[in-house]
C-alpha positions as CSV (number, residue, x, y, z in Angstrom):
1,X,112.6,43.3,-177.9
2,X,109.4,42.5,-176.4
3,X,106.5,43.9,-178.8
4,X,102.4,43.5,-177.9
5,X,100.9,41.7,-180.6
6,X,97.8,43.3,-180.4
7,X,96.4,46.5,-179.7
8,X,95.0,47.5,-176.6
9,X,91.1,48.1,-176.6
10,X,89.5,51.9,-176.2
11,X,88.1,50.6,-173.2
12,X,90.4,49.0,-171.5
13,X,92.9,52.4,-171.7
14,X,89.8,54.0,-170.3
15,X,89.0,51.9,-167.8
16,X,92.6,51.9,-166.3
17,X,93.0,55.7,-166.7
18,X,89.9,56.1,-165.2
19,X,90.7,54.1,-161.8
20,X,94.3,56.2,-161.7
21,X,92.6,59.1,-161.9
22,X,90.0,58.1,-159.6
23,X,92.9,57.0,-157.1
24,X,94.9,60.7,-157.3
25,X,91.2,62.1,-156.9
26,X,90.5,60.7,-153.8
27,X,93.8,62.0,-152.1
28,X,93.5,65.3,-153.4
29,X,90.2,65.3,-152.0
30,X,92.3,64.1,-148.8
31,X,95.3,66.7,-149.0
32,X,93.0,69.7,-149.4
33,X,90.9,68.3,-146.4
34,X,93.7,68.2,-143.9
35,X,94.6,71.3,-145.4
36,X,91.5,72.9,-144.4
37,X,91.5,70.9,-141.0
38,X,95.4,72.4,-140.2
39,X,94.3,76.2,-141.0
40,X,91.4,75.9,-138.8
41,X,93.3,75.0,-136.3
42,X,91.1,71.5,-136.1
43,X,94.1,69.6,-137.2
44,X,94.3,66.6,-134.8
45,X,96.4,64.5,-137.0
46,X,99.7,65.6,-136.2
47,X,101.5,66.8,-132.7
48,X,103.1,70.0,-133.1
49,X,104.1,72.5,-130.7
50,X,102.5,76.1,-131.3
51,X,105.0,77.7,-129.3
52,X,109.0,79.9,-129.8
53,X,111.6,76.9,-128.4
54,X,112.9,78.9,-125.5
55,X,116.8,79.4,-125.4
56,X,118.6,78.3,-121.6
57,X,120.9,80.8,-120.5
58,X,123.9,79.5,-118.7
């Protein structure tokens, strides 16, 4: 079984925390701005129709 052999630094755990957290930051930051975009009806990221899909009589 593979075992480090020495322990990892205060700083280095830090360091990468800190750049994962900085990563799920930055699309959260993303997520709530397209969120804000869509209820403002500003969105133009996605194509969506607004409108009831009408039903053909035959």
């Amino acid at each position: 079984m593979a075992v480090p052999k020495k322990r990892t630094s205060k700083m280095k755990t830090k360091s990468r925390q800190s750049v994962w957290m900085n990563k799920s930051n930055i699309q959260a930051q993303r997520a709530i701005s397209l969120a804000k975009s869509l209820a403002a009806n500003n969105g133009t990221s996605f194509v969506y129709s607004q409108n009831t899909p009408e039903t053909s009589e035959d």
